[in-house]
DRENPA-3360 file (N, C-alpha, C; in nm, 2 decimals, always signed):
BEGIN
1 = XXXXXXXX = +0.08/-0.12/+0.00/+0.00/+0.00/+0.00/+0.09/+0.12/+0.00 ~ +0.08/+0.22/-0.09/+0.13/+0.37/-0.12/+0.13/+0.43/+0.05 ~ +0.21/+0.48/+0.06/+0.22/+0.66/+0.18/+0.14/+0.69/+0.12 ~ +0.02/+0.75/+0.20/-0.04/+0.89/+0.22/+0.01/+1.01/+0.24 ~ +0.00/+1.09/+0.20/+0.06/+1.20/+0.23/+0.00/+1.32/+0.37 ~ -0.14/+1.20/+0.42/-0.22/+1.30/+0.51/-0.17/+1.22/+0.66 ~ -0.18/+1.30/+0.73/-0.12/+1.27/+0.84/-0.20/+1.27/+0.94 ~ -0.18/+1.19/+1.06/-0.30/+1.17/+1.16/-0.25/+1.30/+1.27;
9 = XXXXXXXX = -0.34/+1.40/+1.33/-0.33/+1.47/+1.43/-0.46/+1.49/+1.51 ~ -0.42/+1.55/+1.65/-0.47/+1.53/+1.76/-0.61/+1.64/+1.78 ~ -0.70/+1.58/+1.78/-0.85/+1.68/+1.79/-0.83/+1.79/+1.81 ~ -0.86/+1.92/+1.78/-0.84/+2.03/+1.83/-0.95/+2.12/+1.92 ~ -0.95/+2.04/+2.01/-1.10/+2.11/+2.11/-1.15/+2.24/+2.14 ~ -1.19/+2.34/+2.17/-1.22/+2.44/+2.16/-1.36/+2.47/+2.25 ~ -1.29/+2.49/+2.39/-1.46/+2.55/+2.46/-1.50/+2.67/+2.45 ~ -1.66/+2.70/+2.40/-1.65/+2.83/+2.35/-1.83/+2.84/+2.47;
17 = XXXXXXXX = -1.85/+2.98/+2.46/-1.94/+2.99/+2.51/-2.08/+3.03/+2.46 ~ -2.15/+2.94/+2.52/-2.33/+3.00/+2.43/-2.37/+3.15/+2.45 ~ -2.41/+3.20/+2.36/-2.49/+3.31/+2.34/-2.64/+3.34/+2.43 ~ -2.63/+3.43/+2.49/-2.71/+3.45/+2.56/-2.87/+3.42/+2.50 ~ -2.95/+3.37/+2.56/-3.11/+3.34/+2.49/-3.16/+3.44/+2.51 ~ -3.27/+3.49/+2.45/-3.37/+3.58/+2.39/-3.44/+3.64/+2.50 ~ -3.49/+3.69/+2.54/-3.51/+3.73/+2.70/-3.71/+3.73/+2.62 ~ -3.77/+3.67/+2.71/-3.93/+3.65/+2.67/-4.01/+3.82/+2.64;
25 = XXXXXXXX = -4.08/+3.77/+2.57/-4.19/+3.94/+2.54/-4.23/+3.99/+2.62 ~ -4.25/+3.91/+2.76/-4.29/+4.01/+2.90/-4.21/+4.10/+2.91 ~ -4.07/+4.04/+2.94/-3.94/+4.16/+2.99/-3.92/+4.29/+2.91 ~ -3.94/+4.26/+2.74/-3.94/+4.34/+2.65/-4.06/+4.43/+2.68 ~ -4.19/+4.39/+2.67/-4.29/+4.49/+2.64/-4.36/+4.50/+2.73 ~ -4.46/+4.58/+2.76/-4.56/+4.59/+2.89/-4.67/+4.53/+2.83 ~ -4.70/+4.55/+2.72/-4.81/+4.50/+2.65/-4.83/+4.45/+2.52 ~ -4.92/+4.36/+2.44/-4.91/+4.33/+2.34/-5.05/+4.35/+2.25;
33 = XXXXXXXX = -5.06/+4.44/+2.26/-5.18/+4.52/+2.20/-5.18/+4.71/+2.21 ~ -5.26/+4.77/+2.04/-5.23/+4.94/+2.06/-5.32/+4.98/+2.11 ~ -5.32/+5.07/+2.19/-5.36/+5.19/+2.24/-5.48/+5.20/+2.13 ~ -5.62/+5.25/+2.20/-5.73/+5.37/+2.08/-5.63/+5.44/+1.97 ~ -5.58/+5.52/+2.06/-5.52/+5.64/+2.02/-5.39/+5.63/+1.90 ~ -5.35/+5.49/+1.95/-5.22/+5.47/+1.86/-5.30/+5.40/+1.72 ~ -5.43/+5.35/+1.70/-5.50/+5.27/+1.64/-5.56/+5.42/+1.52 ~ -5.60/+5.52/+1.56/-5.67/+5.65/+1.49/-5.54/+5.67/+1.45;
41 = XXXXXXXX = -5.42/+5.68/+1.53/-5.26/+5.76/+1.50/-5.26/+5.67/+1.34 ~ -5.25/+5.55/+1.33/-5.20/+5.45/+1.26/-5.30/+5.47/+1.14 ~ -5.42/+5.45/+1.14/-5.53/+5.50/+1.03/-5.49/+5.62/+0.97 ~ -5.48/+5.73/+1.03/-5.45/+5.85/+0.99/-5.32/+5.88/+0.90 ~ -5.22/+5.78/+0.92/-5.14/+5.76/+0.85/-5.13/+5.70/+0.73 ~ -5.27/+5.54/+0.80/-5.28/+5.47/+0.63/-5.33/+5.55/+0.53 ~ -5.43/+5.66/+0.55/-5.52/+5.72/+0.43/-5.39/+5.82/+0.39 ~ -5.28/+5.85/+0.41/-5.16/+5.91/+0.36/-5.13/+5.87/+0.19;
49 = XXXXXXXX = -5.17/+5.74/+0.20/-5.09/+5.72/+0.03/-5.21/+5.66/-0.06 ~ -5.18/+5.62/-0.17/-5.26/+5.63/-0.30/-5.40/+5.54/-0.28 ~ -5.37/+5.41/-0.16/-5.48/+5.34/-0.16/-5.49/+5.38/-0.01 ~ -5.53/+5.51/+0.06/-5.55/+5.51/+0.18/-5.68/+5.45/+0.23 ~ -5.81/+5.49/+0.17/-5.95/+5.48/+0.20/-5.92/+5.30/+0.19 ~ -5.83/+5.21/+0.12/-5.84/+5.06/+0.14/-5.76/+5.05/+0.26 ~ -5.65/+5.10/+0.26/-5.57/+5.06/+0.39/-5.62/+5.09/+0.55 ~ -5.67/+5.22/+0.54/-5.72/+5.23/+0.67/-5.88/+5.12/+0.72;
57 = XXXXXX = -5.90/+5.09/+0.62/-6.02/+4.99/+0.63/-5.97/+4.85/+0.67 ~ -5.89/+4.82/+0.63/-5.78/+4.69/+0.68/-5.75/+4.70/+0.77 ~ -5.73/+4.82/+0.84/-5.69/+4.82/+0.99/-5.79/+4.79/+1.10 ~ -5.91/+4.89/+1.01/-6.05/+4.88/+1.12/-6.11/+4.76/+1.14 ~ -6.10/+4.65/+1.02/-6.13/+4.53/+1.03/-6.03/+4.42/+1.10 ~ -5.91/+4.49/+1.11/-5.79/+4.39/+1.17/-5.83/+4.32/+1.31;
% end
């Protein structure tokens, strides 16, 4: 049988550390739902561009 020219070496181990997990949506937000106000804010906005009268209607039905 021919030499190989690859040679046997020794594992190269490597302890590395996990990345911190995601912290849950409680800690992030207080709530998961808008405001009235942020709801009219957001409509007011959709009727802004070409298909406003559709978009803010998509909202009111959301």
């Amino acid at each position: 049988m021919a030499k190989s020219h690859l040679k046997l070496v020794a594992p190269n181990s490597e302890n590395r550390t996990v990345a911190p997990r995601r912290r849950p949506n409680a800690e992030l937000r207080t709530r998961e739902y808008l405001t009235e106000a942020e709801v009219e804010r957001l409509i007011e906005a959709a009727k802004a561009n070409r298909w406003g009268h559709r978009d803010a209607t998509m909202i009111l039905h959301s």
